[in-house]
C-alpha positions as CSV (number, residue, x, y, z in Angstrom):
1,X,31.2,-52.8,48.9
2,X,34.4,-53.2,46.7
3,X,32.4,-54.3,43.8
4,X,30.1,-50.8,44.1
5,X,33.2,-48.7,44.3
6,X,35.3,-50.2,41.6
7,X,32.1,-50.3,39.0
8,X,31.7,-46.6,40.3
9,X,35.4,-45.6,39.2
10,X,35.2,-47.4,35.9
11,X,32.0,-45.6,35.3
12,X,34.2,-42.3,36.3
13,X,37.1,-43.0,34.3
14,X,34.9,-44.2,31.1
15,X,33.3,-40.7,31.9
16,X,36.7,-38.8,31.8
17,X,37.5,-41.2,28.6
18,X,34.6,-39.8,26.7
19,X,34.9,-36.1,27.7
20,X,38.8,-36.8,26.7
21,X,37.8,-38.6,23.2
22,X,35.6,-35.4,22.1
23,X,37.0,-33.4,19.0
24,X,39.3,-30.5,19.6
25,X,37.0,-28.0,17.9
26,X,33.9,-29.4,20.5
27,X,35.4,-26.1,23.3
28,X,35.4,-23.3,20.5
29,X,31.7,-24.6,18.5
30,X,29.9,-24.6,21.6
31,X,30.6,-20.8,22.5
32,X,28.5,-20.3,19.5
33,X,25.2,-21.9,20.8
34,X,22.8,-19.6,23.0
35,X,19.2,-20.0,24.5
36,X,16.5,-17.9,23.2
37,X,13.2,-16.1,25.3
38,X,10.7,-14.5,23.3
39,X,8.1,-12.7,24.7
40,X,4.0,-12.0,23.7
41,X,2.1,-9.0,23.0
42,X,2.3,-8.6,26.7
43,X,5.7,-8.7,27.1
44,X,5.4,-11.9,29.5
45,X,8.0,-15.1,28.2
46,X,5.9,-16.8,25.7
47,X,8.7,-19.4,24.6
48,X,12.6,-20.7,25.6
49,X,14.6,-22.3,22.9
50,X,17.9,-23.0,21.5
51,X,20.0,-21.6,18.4
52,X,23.5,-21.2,17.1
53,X,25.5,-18.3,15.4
54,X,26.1,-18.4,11.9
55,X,28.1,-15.6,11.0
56,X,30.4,-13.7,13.3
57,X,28.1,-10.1,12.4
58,X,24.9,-11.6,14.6
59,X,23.2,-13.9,12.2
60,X,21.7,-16.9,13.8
61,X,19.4,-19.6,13.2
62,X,16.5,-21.4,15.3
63,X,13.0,-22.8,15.0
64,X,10.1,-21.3,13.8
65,X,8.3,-22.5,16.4
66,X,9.6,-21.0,18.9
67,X,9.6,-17.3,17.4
68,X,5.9,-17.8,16.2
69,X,3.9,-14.9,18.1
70,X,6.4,-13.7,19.4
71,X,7.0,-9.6,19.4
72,X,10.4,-9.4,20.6
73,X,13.5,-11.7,21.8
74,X,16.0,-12.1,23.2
75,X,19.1,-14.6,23.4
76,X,21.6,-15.5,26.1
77,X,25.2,-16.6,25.1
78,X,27.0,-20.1,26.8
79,X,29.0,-16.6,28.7
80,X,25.7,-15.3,30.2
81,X,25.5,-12.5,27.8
82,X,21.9,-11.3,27.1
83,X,21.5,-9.5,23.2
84,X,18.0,-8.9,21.8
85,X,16.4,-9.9,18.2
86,X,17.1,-7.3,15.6
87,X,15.4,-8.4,12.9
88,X,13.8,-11.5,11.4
89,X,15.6,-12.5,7.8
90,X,13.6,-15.4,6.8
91,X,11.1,-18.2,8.1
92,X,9.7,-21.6,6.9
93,X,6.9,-22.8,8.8
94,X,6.6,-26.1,7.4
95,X,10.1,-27.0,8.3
96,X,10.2,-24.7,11.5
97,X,13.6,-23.0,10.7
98,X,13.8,-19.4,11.4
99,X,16.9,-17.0,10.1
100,X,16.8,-13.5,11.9
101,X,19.9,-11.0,13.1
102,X,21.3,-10.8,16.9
103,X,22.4,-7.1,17.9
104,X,26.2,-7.1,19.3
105,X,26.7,-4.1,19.5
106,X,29.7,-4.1,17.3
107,X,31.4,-6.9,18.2
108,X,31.9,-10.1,16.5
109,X,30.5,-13.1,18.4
110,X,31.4,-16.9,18.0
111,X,30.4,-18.8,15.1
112,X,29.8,-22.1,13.4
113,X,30.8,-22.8,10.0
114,X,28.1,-24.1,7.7
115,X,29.3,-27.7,5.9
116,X,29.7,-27.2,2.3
117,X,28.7,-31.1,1.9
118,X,26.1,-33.0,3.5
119,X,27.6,-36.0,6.0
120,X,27.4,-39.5,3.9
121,X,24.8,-42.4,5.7
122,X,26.5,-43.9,8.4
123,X,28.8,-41.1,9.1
124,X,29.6,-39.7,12.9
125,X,28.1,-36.6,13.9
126,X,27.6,-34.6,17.0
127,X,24.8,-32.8,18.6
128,X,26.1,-29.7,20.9
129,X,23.4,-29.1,23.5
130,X,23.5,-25.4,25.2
131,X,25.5,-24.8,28.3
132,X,26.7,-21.6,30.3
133,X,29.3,-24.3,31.7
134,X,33.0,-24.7,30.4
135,X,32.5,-28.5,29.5
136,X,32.9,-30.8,26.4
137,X,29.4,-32.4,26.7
138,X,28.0,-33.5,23.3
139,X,25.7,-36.4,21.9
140,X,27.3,-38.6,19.5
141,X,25.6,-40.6,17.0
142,X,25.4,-41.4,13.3
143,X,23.1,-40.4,9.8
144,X,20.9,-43.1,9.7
145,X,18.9,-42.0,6.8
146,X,18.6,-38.7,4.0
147,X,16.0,-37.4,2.1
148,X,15.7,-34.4,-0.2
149,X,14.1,-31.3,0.7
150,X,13.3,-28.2,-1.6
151,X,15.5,-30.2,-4.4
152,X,19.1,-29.4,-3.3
153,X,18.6,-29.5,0.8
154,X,18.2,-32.5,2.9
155,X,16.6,-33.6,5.9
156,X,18.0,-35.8,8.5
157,X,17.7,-39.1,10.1
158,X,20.0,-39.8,12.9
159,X,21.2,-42.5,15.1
160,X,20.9,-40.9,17.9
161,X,18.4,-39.5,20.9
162,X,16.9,-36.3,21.4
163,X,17.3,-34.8,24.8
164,X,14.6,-32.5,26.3
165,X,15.7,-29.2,25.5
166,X,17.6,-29.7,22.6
167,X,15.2,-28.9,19.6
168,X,17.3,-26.2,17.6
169,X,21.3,-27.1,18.7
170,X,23.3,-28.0,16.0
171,X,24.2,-31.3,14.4
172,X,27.7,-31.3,13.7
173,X,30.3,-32.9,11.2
174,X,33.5,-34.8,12.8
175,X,35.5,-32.4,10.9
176,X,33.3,-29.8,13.2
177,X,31.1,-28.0,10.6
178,X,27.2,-27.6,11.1
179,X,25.2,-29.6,8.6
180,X,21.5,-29.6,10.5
181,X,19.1,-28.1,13.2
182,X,18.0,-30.8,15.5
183,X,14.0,-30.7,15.2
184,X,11.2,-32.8,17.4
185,X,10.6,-36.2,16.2
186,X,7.3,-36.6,15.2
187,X,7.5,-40.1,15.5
188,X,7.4,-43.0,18.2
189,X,11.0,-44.3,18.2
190,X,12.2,-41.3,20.2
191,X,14.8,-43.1,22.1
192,X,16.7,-44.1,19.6
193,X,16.3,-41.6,16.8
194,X,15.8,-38.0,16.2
195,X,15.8,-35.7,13.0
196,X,17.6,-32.4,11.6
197,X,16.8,-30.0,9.0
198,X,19.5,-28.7,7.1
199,X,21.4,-25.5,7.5
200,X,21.9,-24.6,4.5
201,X,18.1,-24.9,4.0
202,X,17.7,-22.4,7.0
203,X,20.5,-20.4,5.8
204,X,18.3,-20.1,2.1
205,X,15.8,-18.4,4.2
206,X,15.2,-14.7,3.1
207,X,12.8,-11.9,3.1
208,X,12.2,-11.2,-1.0
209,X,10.1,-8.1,-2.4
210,X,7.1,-9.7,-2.0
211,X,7.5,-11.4,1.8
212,X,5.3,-8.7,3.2
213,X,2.6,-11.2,2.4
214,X,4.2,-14.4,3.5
215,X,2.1,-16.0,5.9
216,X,5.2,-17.4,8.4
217,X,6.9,-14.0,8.3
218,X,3.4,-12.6,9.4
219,X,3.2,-14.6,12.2
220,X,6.2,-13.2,13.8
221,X,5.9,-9.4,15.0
222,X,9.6,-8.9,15.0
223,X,10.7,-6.3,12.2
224,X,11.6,-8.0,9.7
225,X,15.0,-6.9,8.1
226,X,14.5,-5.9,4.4
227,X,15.9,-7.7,1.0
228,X,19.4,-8.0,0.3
229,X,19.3,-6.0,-3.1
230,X,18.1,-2.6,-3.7
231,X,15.7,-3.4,-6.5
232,X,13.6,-5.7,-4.0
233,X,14.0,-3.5,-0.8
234,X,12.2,-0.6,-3.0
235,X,9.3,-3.2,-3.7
236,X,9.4,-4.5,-0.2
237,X,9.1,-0.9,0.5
238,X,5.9,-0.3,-1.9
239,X,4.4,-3.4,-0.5
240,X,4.7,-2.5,3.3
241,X,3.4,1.0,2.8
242,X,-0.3,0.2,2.5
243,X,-0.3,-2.5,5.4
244,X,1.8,-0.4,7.7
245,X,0.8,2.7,9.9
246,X,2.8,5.5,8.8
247,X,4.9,5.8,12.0
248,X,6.3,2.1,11.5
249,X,6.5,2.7,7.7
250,X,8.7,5.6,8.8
251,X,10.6,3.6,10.9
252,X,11.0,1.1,7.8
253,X,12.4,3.6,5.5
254,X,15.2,5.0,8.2
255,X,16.1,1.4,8.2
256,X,16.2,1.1,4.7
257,X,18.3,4.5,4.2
258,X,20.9,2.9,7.1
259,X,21.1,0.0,4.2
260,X,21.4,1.6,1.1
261,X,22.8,5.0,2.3
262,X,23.2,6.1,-1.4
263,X,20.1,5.5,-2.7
264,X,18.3,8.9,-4.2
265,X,14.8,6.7,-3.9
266,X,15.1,6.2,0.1
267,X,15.8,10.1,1.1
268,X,12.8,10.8,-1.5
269,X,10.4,8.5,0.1
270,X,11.2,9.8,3.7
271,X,10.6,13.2,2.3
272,X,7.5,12.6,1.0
273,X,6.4,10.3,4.0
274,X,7.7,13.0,6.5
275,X,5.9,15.5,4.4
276,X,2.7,13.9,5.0
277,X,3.6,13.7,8.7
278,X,4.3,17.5,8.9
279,X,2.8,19.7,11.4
280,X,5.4,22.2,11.9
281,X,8.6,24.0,10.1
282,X,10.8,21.8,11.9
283,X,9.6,18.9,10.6
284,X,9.4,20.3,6.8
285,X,13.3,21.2,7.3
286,X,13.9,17.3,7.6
287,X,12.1,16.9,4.4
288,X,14.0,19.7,2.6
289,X,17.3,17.7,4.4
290,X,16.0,14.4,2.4
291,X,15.1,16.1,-0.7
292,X,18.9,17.9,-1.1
293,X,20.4,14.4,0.3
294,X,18.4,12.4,-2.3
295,X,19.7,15.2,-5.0
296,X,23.5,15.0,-4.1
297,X,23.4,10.6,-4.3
298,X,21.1,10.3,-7.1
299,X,22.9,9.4,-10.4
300,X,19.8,10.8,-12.3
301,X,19.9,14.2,-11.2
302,X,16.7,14.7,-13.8
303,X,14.8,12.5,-11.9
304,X,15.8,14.3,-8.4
305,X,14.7,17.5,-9.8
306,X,11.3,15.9,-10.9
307,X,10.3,14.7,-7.9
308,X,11.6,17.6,-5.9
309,X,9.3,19.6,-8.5
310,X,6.1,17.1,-7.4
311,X,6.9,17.2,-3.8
312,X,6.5,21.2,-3.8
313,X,3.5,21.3,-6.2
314,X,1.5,18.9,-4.0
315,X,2.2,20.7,-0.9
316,X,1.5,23.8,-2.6
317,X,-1.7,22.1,-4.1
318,X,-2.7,20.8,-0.8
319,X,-1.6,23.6,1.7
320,X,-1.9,26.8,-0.1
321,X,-2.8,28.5,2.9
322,X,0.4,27.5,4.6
323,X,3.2,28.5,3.4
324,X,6.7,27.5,4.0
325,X,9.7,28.9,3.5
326,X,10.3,29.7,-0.8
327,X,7.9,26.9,-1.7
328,X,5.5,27.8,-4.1
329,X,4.2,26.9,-7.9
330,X,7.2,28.9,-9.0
331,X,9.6,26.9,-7.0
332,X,8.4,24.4,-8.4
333,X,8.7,25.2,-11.9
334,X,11.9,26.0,-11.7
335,X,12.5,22.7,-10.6
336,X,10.9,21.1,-13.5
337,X,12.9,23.2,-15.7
338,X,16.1,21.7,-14.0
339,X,14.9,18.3,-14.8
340,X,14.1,19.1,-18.4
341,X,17.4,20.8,-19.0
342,X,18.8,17.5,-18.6
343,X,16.7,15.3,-20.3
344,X,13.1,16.8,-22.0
345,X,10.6,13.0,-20.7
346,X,7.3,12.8,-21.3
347,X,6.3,12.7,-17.4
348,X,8.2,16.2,-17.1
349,X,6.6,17.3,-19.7
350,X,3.1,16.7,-17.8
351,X,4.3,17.6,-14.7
352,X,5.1,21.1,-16.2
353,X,1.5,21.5,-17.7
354,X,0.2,20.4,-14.6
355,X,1.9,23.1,-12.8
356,X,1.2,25.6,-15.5
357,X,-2.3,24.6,-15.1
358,X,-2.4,25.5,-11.4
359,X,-0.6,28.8,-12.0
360,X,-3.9,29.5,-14.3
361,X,-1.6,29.9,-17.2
362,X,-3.5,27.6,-19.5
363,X,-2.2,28.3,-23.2
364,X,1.2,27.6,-21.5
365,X,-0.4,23.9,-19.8
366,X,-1.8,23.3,-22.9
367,X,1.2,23.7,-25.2
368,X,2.9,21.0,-22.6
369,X,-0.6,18.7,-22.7
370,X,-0.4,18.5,-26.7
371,X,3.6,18.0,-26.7
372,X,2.2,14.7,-24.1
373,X,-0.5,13.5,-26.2
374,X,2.2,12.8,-29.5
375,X,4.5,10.5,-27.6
376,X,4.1,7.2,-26.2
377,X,2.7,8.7,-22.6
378,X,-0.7,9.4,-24.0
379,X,-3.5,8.4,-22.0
380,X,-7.0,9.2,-21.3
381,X,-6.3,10.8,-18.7
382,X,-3.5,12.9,-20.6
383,X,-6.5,13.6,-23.3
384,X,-8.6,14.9,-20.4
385,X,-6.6,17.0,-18.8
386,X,-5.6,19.5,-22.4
387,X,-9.5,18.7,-22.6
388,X,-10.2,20.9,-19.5
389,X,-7.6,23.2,-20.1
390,X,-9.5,24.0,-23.5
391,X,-12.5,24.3,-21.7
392,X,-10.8,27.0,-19.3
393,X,-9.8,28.6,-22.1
394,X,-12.9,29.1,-23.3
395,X,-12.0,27.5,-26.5
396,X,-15.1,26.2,-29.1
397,X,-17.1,23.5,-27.5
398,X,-16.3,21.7,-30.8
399,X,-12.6,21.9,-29.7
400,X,-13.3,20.3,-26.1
401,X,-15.3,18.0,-27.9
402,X,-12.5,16.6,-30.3
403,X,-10.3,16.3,-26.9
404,X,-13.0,13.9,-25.5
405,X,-13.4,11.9,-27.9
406,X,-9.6,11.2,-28.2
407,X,-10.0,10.5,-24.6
408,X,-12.6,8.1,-25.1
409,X,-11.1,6.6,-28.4
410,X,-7.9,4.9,-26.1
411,X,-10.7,2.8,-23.9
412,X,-12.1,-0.6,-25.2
413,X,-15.8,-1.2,-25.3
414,X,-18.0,-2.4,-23.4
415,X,-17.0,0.4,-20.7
416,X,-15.6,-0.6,-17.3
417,X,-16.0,1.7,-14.0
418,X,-12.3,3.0,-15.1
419,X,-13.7,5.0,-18.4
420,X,-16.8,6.3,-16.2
421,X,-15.6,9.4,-14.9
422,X,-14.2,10.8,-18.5
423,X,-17.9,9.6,-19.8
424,X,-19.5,11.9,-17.3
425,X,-17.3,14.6,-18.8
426,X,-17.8,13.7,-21.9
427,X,-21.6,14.1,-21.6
428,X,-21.2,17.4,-20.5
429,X,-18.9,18.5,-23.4
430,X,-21.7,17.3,-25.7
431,X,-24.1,19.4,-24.0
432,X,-21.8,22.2,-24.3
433,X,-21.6,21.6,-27.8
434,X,-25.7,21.2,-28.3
435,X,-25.5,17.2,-28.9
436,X,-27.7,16.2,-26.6
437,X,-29.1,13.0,-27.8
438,X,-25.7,11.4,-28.0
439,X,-25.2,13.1,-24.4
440,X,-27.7,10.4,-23.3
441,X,-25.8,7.6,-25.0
442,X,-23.0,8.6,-22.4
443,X,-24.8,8.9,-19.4
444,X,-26.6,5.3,-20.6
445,X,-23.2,4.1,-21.1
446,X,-22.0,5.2,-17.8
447,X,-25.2,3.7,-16.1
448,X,-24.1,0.6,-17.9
449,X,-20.1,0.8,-17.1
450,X,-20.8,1.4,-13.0
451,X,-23.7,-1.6,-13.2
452,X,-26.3,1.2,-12.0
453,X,-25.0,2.1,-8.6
454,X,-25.8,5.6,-9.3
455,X,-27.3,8.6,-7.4
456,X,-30.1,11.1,-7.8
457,X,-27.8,13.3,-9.3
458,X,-27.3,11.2,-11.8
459,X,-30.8,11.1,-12.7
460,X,-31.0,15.0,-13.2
461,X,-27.9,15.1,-15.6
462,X,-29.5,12.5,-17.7
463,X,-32.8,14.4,-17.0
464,X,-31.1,17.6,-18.6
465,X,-30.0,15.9,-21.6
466,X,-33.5,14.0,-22.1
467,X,-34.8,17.4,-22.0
468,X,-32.5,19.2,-24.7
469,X,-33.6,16.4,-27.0
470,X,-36.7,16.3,-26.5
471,X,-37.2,12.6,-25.1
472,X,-39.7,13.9,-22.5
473,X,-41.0,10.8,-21.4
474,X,-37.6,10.0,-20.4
475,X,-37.1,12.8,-19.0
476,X,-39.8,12.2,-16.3
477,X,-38.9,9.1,-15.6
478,X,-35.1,10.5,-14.6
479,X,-37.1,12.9,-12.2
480,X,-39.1,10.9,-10.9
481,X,-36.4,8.5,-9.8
482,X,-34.3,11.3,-9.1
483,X,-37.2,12.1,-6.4
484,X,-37.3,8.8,-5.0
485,X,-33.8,8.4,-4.5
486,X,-33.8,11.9,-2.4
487,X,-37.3,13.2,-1.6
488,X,-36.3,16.2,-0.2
489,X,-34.3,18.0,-3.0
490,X,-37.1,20.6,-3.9
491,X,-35.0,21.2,-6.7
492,X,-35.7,18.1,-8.2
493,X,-39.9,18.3,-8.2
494,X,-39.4,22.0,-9.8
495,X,-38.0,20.3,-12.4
496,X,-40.5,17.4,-13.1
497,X,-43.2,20.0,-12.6
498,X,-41.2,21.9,-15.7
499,X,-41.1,19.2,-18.2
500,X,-44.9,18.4,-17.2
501,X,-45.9,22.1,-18.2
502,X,-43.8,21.7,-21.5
503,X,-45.3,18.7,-22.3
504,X,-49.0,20.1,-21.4
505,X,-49.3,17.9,-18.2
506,X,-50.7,21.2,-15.9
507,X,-53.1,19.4,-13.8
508,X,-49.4,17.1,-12.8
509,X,-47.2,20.2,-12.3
510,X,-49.6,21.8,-10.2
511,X,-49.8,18.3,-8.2
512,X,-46.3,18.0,-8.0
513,X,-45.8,21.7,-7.3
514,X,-48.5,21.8,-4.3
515,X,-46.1,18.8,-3.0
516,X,-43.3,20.9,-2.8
517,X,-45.3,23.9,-1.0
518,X,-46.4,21.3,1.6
519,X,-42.5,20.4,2.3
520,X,-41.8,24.3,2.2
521,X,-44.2,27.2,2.1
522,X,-41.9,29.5,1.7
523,X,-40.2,27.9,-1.6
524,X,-40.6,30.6,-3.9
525,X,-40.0,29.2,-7.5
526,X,-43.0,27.0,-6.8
527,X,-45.0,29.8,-7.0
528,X,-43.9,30.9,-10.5
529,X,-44.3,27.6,-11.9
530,X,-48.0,27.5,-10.5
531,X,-48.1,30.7,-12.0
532,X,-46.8,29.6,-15.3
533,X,-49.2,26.3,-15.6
534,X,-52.8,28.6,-14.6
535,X,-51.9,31.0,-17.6
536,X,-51.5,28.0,-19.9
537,X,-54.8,26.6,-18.1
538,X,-56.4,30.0,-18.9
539,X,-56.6,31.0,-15.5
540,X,-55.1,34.4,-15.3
541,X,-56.5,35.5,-12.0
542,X,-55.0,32.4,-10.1
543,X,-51.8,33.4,-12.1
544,X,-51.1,36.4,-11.4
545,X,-51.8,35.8,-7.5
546,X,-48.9,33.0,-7.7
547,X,-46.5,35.5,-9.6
548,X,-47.6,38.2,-6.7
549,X,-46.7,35.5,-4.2
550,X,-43.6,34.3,-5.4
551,X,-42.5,38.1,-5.7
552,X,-43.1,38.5,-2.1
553,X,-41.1,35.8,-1.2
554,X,-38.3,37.1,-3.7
555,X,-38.3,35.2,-6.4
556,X,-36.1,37.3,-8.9
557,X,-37.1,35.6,-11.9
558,X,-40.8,37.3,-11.5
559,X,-41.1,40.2,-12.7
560,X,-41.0,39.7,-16.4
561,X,-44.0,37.3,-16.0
562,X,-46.0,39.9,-14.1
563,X,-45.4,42.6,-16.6
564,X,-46.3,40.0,-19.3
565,X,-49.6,38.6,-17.6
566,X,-50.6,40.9,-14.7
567,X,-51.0,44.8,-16.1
């Protein structure tokens, strides 16, 4: 019996010996360790964890492991103290570290200093496990092995054995500094050994302008805190816009504009993001609020005055029959003007013409188009648009013409679905200006540049130009397909009825025409055309009873036909 009680009070006093032999700074470093509980989709705990506080502001790290899935957190200080998961700032999947932001509230919280050095082979270190108790308990042991990670980082093997529950605590220095996470073993020797990343690795962790398609950050739904630098947060910012719904791309941009409070950019994007949110004059005085904001912090005041210029002209554009307040084409002119006071750019240039344009004032919009298309702006599209203007102004086909053809001119051949659209116009134009022939070559072109995913109306532009040149047999082939592609256009077999009763084909037309009278008796044009093919069949009779029909069903187009044929 006094064996038992003397071994049990030199186990007690070796106890006492090795709480007693722990380093001073063991007390302060442990106040910076915390347990974390994130939670599902569900909002039910999905993991628990450990971590540590890196800076005194709420940054902390942890493993990845434990955050993935997760849509919110929240961690619990050695005091009790419960603070959620701001944001996440960085994750590696492949070495399970996780960076991400604590809210305090303002306060400064405990933490560990990050070792500028990494701990030599052999040397002491310490592993402080989490504790809401006021105790000195640590686990000692020593670096057993180091290899390189990521070129200038290292990864861990220590002397030393992994309690449960202790994935994540940090591995200290004896000079108290953390150097490492401590991370599963993945091997067998788990009583003896265990492993740590580096901090400084998890510290390197960051969200960049392109992270919105990193797989690890994906798989946390946290919010993820933006880049560090303006330049990258604007990309970020582009980025995140087409994957996000426009209430949590909101929500990203009021976060961005609490980071960079002076940027002209972030008020300008909430403007035009709450713009496109607007249902009422309450919520279009917030976007006037970020337009004059993003006017009084923007160091290019030009470039202010632009887009507060293109804000009001697409509203305008796309609302004209709301108003609000002064906006109009005017207002927005006059903010154009402001921009071009200051500095005469190409893209203010354009945006002028394109207003002008809009106000219908085209010799103005066109002045502004042809000041475009001499500097180093032009573009098709820049081509295009004096091109129409022209067109409005009922300027010499010729004169469209030349404007098309320097629109074409600035795409390389053979044509890609990009150049399609201006080839379509450009068909037209040489319709306009009685080229027909190399009309067709633009519509083949077109066929060729979309890989012949076309429509029937396709088929009757192209029929139009076969006609003009005279390439009937083309022609009826266009209406034909035209007809198979949509049956029920009656439109479409007037037309092939036409070019069969200019090519002589009456016996067809009439075919074709009868077609149409089955589909709808009442179709009035049919009639004339029947009309038209019996007096060229020498059957004036028959004739004239079509004409008298298609006048009863009030065809206007009659009348000359019957005073021709039918006295």
């Amino acid at each position: 019996m006094k064996k038992k009680l003397l071994l049990m009070l030199t186990l007690c006093l070796l106890a006492q010996w090795s709480v007693a032999q722990a380093p001073k700074w063991v007390d302060k470093a442990k106040r910076s360790v915390f347990s974390v509980v994130t939670y599902d989709q569900n909002d039910k705990i999905l993991n628990t964890g450990n971590g540590f506080f890196v800076t005194e502001d709420g940054v902390a790290l942890s493993d990845y492991t434990l955050f993935k899935g997760a849509q919110r957190a929240v961690v619990i200080s050695s005091e009790g103290a419960q603070m959620p998961v701001e944001t996440i700032m960085g994750a590696n999947d492949m070495y399970d570290v996780v960076k991400f932001r604590v809210s305090i509230g303002g306060k400064k919280v405990p933490a560990l200093t990050l070792a500028a050095t990494a701990p030599a082979v052999g040397a002491d270190v310490y592993l402080l496990p989490y504790s809401t108790q006021k105790d000195r308990s640590y686990t000692a042991g020593k670096v057993k092995e180091e290899d390189k990670v990521a070129g200038q980082y290292f990864y861990y093997t220590l002397d030393m054995r992994l309690k449960d529950k202790m994935v994540s605590c940090p591995v200290m220095t004896v000079d108290g500094q953390v150097f490492g996470l401590a991370q599963k073993s993945s091997g067998q020797d788990t009583a003896t050994i265990c492993y740590a990343i580096d901090a400084n690795f998890a510290m390197a962790q960051n969200v960049s302008a392109l992270s919105y398609g990193d797989m690890s950050l994906k798989g946390i739904g946290i919010k993820k805190a933006l880049p560090d630098t303006e330049e990258q947060a604007l990309v970020f910012l582009y980025m995140a816009s087409a994957q996000l719904t426009p209430e949590k791309y909101m929500e990203l941009l009021n976060d961005y504009i609490a980071q960079y409070p002076n940027s002209a950019d972030g008020y300008l994007r909430r403007a035009s993001q709450q713009l496109y949110l607007s249902q009422e004059d309450a919520s279009m005085d917030k976007v006037t609020a970020d337009m004059d904001k993003a006017l009084e912090v923007a160091v290019k005041k030009d470039d202010a005055y632009f887009n507060r210029a293109k804000m009001i002209y697409n509203y305008v554009l796309s609302k004209p029959e709301k108003a609000y307040k002064d906006w109009s084409y005017d207002k927005a002119l006059e903010e154009i003007k402001k921009a071009l006071a200051i500095e005469e750019l190409p893209v203010y240039v354009q945006m002028e013409g394109d207003i002008l344009f809009a106000k219908q004032d085209y010799p103005a919009a066109y002045t502004c188009y042809d000041k475009v298309n001499k500097t180093n702006l032009v573009s098709p599209a820049t081509f295009f648009s004096a091109a129409k203007t022209k067109e409005l102004m009922q300027a010499p086909a010729e004169e469209v013409l030349a404007l098309m053809d320097s629109c074409m001119v600035r795409f390389t051949q053979p044509y890609t679905e990009e150049a399609a659209p201006y080839l379509l116009e450009r068909a037209q134009a040489r319709m306009n200006a009685d080229q027909a022939r190399n009309a067709m070559l633009d519509y083949d072109a077109y066929y060729k540049a979309v890989n012949g995913n076309v429509n029937d109306l396709f088929y009757y532009y192209r029929e139009q130009a076969a006609l003009k040149a005279k390439q009937y047999q083309r022609a009826l082939d266009d209406m034909a397909k035209a007809i198979e592609l949509n049956p029920d256009d009656l439109t479409y077999r007037s037309e092939l009825a036409v070019i069969n009763i200019r090519v002589g084909r009456n016996d067809e037309a009439m075919e074709v025409l009868k077609v149409a009278l089955e589909k709808d008796p009442k179709y009035a044009e049919a009639y004339r055309l029947m009309g038209i093919a019996q007096i060229q069949m020498k059957k004036d009779k028959e004739a004239c009873a079509s004409f008298a029909k298609a006048k009863e069903l009030g065809d206007p187009n009659v009348d000359a036909l019957i005073e021709k044929h039918c006295k």
